[in-house]
MITOR-894967 format. One record per residue: residue number from 0; residue in one letter; z, y, x negated of N, C-alpha, C in turn. Coordinates in steps of 0.2 Angstrom, whole numbers. Layout:
N
(pt NUM "a" (Z Y X) (Z Y X) (Z Y X)) ...
This chain:
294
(pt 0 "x" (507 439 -422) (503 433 -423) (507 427 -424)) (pt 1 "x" (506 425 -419) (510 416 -422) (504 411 -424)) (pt 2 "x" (508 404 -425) (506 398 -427) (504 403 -432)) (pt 3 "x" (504 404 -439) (499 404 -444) (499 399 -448)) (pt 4 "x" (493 398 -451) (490 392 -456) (491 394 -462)) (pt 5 "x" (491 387 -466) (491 388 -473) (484 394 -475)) (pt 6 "x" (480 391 -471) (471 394 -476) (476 401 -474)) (pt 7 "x" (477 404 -466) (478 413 -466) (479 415 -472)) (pt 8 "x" (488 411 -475) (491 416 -479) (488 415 -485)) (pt 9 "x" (485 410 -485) (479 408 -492) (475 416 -493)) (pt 10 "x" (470 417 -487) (466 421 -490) (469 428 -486)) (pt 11 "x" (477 429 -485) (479 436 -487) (480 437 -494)) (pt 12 "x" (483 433 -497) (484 433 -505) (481 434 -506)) (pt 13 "x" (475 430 -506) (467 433 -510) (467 441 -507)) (pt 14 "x" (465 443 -503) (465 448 -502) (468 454 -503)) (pt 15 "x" (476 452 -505) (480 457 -508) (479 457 -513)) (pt 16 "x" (478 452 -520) (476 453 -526) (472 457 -529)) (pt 17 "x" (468 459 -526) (464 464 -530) (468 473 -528)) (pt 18 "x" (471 472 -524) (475 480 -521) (480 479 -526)) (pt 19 "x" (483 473 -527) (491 474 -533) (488 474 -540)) (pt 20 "x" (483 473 -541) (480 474 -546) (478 481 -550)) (pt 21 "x" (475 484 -544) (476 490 -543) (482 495 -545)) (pt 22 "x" (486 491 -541) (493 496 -539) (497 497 -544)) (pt 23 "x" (497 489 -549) (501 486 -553) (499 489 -562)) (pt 24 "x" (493 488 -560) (489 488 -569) (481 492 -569)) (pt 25 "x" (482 496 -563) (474 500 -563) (471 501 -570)) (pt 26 "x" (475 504 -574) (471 507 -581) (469 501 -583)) (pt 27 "x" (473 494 -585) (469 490 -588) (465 487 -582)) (pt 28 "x" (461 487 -577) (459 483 -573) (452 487 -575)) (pt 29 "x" (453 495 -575) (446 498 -580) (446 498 -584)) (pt 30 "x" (450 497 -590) (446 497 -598) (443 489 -598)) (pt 31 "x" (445 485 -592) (441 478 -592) (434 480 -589)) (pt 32 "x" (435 484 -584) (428 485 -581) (422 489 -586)) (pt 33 "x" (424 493 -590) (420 495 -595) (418 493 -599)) (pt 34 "x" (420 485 -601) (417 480 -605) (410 478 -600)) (pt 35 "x" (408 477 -596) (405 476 -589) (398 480 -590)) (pt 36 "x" (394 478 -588) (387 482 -587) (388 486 -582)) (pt 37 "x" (384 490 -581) (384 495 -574) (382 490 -568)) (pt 38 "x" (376 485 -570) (374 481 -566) (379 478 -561)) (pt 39 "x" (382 475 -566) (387 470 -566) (393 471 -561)) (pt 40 "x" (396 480 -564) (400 483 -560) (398 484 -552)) (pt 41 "x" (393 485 -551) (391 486 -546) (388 481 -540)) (pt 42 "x" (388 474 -543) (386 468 -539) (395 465 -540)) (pt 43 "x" (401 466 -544) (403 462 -544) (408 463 -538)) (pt 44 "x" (407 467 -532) (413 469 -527) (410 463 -521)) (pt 45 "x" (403 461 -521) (401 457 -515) (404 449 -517)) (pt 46 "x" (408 449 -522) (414 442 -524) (418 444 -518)) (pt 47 "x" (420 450 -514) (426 451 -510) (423 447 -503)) (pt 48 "x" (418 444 -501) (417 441 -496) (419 436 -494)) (pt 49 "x" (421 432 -502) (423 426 -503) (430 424 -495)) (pt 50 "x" (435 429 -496) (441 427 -491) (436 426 -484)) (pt 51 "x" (433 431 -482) (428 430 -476) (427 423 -475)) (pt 52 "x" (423 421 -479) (420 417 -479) (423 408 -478)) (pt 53 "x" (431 409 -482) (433 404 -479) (435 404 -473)) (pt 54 "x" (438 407 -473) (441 409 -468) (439 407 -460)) (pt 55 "x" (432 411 -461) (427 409 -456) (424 402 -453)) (pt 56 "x" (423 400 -460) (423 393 -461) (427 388 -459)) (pt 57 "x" (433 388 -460) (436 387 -457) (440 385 -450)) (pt 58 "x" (438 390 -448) (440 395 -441) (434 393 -434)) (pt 59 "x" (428 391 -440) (424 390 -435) (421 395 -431)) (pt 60 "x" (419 400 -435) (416 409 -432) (413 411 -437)) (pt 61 "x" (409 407 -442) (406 410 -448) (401 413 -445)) (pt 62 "x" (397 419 -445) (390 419 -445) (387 425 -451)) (pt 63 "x" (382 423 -450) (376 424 -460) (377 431 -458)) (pt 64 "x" (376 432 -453) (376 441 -452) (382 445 -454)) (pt 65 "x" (389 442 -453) (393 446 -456) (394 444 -462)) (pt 66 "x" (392 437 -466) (394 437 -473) (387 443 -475)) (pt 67 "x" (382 443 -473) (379 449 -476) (380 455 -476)) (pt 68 "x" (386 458 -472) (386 464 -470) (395 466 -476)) (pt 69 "x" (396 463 -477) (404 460 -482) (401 457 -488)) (pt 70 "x" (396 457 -490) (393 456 -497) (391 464 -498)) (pt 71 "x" (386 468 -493) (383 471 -495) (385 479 -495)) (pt 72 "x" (392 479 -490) (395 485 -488) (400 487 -496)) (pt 73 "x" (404 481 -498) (406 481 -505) (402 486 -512)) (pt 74 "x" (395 482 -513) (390 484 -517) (389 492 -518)) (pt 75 "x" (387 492 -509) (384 499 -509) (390 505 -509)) (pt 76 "x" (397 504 -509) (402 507 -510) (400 509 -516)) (pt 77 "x" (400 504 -521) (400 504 -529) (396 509 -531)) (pt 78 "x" (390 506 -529) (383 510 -530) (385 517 -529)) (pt 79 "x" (387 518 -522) (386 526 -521) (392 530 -525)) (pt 80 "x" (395 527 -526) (403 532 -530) (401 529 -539)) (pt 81 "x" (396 526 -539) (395 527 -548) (389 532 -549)) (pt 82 "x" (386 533 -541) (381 540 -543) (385 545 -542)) (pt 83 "x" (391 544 -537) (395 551 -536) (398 553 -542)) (pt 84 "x" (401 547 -546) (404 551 -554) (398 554 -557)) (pt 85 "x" (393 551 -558) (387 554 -562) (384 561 -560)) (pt 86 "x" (386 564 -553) (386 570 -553) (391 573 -552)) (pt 87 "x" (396 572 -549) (402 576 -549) (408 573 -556)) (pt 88 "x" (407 573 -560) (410 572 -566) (418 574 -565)) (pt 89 "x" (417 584 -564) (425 587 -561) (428 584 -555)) (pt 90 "x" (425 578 -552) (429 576 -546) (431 584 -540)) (pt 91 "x" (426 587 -539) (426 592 -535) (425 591 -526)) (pt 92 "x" (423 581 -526) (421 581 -522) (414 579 -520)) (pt 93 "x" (410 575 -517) (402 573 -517) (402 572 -511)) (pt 94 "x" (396 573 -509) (393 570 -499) (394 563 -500)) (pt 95 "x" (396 559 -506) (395 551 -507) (403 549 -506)) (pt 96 "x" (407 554 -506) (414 551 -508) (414 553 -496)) (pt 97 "x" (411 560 -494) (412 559 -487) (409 554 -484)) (pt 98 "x" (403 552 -485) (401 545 -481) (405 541 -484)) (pt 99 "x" (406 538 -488) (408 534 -487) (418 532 -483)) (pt 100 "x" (421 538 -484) (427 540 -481) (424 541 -474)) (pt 101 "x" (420 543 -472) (418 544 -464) (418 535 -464)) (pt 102 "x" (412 530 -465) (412 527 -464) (417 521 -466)) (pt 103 "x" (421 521 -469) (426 516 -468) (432 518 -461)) (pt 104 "x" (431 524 -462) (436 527 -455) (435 523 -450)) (pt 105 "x" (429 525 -447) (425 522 -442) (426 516 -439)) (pt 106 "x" (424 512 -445) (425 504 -445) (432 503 -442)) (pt 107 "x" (437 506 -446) (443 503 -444) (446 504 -437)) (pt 108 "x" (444 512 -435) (445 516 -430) (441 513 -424)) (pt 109 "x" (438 511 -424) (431 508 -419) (431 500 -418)) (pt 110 "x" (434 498 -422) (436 492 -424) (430 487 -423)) (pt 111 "x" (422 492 -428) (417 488 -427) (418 483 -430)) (pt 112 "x" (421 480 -434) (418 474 -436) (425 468 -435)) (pt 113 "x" (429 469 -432) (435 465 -429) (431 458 -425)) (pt 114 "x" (426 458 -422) (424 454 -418) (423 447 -425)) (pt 115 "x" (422 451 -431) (418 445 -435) (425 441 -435)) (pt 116 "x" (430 439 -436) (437 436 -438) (440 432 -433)) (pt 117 "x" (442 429 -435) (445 425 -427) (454 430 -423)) (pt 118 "x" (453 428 -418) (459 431 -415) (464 431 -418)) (pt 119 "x" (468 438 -418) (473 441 -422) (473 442 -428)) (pt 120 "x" (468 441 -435) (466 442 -439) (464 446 -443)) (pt 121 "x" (461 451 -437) (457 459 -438) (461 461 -446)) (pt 122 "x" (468 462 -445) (470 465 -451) (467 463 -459)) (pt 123 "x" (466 457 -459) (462 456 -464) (457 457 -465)) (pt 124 "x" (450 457 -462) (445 461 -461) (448 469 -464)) (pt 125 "x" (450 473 -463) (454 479 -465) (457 479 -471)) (pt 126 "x" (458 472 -473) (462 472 -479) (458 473 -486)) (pt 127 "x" (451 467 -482) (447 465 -488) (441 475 -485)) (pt 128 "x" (442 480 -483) (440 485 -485) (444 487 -489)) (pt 129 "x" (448 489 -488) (452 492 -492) (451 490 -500)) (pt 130 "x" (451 482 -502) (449 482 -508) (442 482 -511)) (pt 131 "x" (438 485 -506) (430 490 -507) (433 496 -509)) (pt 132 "x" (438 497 -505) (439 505 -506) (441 505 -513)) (pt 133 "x" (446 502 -516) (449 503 -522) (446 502 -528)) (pt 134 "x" (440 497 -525) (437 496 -531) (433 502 -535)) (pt 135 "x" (429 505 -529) (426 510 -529) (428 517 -532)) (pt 136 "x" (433 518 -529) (436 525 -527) (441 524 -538)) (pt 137 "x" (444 518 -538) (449 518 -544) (443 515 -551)) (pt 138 "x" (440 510 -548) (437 505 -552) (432 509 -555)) (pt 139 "x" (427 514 -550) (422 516 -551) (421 524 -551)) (pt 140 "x" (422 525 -548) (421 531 -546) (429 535 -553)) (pt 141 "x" (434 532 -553) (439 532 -557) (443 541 -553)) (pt 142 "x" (444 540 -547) (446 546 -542) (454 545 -545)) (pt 143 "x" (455 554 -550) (462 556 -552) (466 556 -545)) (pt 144 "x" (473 558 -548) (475 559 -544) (479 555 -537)) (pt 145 "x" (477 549 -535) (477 546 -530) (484 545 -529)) (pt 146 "x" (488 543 -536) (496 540 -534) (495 534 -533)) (pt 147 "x" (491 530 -532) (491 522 -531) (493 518 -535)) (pt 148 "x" (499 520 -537) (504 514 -541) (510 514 -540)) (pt 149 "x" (513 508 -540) (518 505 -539) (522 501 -541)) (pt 150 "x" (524 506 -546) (530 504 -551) (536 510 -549)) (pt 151 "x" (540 508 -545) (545 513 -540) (546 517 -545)) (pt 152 "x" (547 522 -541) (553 528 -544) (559 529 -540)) (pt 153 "x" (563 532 -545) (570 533 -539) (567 541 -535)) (pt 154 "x" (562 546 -538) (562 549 -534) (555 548 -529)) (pt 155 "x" (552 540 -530) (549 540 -523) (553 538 -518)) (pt 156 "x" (559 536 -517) (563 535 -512) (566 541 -510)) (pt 157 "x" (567 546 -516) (573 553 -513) (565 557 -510)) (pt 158 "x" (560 556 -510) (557 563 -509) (555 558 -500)) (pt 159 "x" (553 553 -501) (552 549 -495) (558 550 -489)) (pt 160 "x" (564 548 -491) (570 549 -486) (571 558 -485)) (pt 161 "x" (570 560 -491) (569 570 -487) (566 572 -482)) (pt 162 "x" (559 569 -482) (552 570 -478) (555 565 -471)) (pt 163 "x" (557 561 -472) (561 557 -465) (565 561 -460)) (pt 164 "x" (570 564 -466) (577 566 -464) (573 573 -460)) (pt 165 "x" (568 577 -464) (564 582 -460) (561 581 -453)) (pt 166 "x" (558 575 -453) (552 576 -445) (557 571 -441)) (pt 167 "x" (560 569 -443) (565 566 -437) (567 569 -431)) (pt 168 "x" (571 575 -432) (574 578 -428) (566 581 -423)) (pt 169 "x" (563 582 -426) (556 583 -423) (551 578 -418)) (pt 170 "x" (550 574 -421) (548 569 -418) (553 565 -412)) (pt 171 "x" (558 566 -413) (563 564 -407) (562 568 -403)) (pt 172 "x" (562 577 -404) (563 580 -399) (557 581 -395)) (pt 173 "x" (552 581 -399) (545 583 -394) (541 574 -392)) (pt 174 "x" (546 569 -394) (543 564 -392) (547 562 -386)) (pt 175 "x" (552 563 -384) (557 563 -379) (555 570 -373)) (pt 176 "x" (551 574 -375) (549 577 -372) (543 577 -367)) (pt 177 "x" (540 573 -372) (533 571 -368) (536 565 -365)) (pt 178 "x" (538 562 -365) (539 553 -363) (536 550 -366)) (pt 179 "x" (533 552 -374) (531 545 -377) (536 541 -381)) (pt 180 "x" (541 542 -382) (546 538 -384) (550 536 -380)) (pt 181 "x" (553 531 -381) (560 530 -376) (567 525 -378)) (pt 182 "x" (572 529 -379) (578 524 -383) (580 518 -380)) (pt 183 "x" (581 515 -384) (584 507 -382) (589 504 -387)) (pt 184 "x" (593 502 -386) (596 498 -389) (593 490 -393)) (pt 185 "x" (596 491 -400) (593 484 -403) (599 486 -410)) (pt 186 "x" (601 480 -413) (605 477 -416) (600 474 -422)) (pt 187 "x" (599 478 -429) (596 476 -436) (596 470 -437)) (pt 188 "x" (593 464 -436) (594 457 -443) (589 456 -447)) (pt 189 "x" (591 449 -450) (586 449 -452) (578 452 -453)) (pt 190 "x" (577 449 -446) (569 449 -443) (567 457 -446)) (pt 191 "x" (572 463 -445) (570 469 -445) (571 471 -454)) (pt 192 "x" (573 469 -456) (572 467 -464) (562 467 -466)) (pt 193 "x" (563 461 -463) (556 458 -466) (551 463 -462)) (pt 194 "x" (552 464 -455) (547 471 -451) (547 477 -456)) (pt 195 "x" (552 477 -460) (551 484 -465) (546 484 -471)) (pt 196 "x" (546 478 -472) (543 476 -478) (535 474 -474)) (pt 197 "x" (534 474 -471) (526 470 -465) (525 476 -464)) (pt 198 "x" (528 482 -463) (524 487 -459) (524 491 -464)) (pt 199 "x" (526 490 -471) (527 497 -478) (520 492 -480)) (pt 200 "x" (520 487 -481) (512 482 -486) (508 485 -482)) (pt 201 "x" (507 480 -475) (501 480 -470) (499 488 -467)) (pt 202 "x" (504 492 -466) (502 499 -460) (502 503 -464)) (pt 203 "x" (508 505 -469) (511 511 -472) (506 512 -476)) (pt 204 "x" (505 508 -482) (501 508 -488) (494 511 -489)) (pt 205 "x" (492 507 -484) (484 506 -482) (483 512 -478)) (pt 206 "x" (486 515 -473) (485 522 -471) (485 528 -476)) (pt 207 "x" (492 526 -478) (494 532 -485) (487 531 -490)) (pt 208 "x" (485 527 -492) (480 528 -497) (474 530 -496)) (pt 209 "x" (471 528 -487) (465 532 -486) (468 538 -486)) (pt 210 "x" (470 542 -480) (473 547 -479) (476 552 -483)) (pt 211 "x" (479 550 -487) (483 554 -493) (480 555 -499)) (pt 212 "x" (480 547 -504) (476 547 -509) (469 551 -510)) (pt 213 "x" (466 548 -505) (459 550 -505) (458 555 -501)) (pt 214 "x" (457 555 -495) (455 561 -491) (459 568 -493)) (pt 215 "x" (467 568 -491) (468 574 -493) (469 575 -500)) (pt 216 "x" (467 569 -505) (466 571 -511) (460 575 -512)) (pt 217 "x" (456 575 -512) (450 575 -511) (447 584 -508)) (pt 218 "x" (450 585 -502) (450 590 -498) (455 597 -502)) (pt 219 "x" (459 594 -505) (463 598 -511) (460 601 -515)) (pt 220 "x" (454 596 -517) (448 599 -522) (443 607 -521)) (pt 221 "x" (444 606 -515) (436 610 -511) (442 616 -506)) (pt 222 "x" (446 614 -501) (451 617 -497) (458 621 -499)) (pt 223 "x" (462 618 -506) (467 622 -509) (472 616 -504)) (pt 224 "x" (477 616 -506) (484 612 -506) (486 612 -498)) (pt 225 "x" (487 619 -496) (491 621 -489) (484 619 -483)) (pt 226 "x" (476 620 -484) (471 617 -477) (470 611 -479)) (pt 227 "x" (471 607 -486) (471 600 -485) (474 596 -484)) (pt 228 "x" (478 599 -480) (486 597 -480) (486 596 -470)) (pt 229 "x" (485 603 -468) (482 603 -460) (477 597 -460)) (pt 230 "x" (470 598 -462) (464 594 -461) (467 585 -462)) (pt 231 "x" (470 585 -467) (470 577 -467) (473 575 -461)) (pt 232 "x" (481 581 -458) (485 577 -454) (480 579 -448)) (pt 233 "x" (477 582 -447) (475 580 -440) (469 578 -440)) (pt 234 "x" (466 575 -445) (463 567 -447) (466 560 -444)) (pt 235 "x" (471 561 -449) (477 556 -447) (479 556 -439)) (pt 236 "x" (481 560 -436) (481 561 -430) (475 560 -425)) (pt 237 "x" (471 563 -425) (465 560 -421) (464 552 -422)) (pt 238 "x" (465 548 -425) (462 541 -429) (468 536 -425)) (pt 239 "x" (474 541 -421) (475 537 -418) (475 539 -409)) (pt 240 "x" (468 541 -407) (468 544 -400) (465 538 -396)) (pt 241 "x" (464 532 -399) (465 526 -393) (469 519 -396)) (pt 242 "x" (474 524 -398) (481 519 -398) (487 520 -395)) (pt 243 "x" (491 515 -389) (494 514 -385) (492 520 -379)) (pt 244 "x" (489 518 -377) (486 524 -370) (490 521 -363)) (pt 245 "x" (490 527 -364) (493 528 -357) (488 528 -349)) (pt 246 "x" (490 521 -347) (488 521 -339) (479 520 -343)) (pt 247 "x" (475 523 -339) (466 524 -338) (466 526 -343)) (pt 248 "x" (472 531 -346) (468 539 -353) (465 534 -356)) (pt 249 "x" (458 537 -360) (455 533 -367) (457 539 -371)) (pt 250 "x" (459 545 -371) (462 549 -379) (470 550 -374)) (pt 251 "x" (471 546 -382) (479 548 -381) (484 553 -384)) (pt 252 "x" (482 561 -380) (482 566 -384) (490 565 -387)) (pt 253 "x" (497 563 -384) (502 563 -385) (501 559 -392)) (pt 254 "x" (500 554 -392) (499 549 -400) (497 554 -404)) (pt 255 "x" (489 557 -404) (487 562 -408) (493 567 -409)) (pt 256 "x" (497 572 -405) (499 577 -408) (506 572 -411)) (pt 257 "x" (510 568 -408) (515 567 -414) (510 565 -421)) (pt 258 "x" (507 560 -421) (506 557 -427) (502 563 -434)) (pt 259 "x" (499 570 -429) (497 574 -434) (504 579 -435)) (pt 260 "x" (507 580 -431) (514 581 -433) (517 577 -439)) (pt 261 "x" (517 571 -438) (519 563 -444) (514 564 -451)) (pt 262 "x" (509 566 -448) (504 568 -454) (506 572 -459)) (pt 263 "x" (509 577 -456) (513 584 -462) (517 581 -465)) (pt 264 "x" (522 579 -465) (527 575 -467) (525 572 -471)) (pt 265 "x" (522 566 -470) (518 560 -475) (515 565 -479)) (pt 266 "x" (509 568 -479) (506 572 -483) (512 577 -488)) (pt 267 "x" (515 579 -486) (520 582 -490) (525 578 -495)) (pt 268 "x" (525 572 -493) (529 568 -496) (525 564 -503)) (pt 269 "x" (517 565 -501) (514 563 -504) (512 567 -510)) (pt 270 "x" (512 573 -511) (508 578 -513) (515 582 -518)) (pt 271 "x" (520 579 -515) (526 584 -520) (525 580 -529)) (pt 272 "x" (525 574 -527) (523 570 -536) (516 567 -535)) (pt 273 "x" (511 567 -528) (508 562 -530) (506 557 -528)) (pt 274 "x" (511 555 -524) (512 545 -526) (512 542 -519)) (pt 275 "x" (508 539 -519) (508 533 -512) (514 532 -509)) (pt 276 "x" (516 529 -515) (526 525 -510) (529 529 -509)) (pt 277 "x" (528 536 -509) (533 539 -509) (532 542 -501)) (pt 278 "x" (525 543 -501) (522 542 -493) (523 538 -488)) (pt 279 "x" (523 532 -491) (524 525 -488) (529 524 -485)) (pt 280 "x" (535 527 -490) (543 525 -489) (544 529 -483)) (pt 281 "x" (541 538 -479) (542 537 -474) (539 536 -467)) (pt 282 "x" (533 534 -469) (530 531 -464) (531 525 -462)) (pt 283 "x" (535 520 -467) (536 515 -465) (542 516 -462)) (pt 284 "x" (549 520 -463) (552 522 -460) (553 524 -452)) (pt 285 "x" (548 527 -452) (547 531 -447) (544 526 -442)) (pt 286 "x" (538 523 -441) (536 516 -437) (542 512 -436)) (pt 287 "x" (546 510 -441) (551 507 -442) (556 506 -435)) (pt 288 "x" (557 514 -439) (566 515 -431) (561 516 -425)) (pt 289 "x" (556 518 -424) (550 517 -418) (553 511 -414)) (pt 290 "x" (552 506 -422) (549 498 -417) (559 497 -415)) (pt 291 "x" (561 500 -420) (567 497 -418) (573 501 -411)) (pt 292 "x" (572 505 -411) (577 510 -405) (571 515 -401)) (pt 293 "x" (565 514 -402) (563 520 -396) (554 515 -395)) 
């Protein structure tokens, strides 16, 4: 994305706020939320529209259609995951926690609602779900387990470079196989510095937390450790079967088998403490030396 404007980085900031908030101070962001009516809890996530809304404004693409569809997609997240704690109490798992993990997938994978945002900006759009999700799933729903904090540890960096050091040799071999990789020569600077830090925020995080925290958290509940483990990553993998296609193909079975290969790894990196960043470290990794030598 070039040319960016003050307002973009304006309303990524907004946008990232309510996720570092999350990340940074989850418990107290509920003991606030509990001071809160149910009501209240539940009308207060259609405030996330506001980025939209400038933005759009803006931008000159505002339409009433999609600020109702981003007031109301919020709301009804809330709603169904404060009935889902009300019946599933032991976190075993609810039809409310799969719709709505179905339906955020979709959106993003389908890229319905990309059109609302102006060129090159979709990731926002993604962003401001992702703080539906959190609100929901941490705020409300209060889903153990996730690992969504980020306050490092030194063993989320040793478990993260293990899981590296592991699928590497893997991914090179069967990915030089198939010809979807291909070596090249490049020289680290700067720029590749801040690419590591762009694609751990905006790619790694945001994937690792549907994918890991939630889904195969989740599927742990109902499947045991070792098929939630299969099932998320080749979730993860199908999710990426019309990304970089080759030629005419629309499924791009090569993308799916590495990336559900990529799946076990991340999922295992994740699952040994837990923890998001520890997934993140190698997935961003992993994209990483992609963007940079193959």
């Amino acid at each position: 994305m070039t040319n960016v404007r003050p307002v973009d980085v304006a309303v990524c900031a907004l946008e990232l706020a309510p996720a570092v908030a999350f990340a940074l101070a989850s418990e107290r962001v509920q003991r606030s939320l509990d001071q809160w009516s149910r009501v209240w809890r539940i009308a207060a996530p259609s405030l996330l529209v506001l980025p939209y809304t400038l933005l759009a404004a803006i931008s000159h693409v505002f339409q009433w259609e999609w600020l109702l569809i981003y007031s109301a997609l919020p709301v009804v997240i809330a709603w169904l995951l404060s009935n889902a704690a009300a019946a599933d109490p032991q976190q075993r798992g609810n039809w409310r926690d799969a719709v709505i993990l179905l339906t955020l997938g979709l959106i993003v994978d389908l890229r319905w609602l990309d059109v609302a945002w102006p060129p090159g900006l979709r990731g926002l759009g993604n962003l401001l779900l992702v703080d539906a999700g959190l609100y929901g799933f941490l705020g409300i729903r209060r889903l153990s387990g996730t690992g969504f904090d980020f306050h490092f540890r030194w063993s989320d960096w040793k478990t993260g470079f293990r899981e590296l050091l592991f699928f590497a040799p893997v991914v090179i071999g069967v990915g030089l196989a198939l010809g979807f990789i291909h070596p090249h020569k490049n020289v680290p600077g700067l720029q590749a510095v801040l690419s590591w830090i762009g694609i751990f925020v905006f790619v790694a995080v945001l994937e690792e937390l549907f994918f890991r925290a939630w889904v195969q958290n989740l599927l742990e509940r109902r499947l045991g450790r070792g098929a939630a483990l299969i099932v998320a990553s080749v979730l993860f993998g199908l999710s990426h079967f019309n990304k970089r296609n080759f030629g005419s193909a629309h499924f791009n079975w090569r993308y799916v088998l590495l990336a559900t290969i990529a799946g076990i790894f991340y999922g295992r990196a994740w699952r040994k403490n837990r923890r998001v960043p520890a997934s993140a470290i190698t997935h961003t990794c992993v994209d990483w030396l992609w963007y940079l030598w193959f």
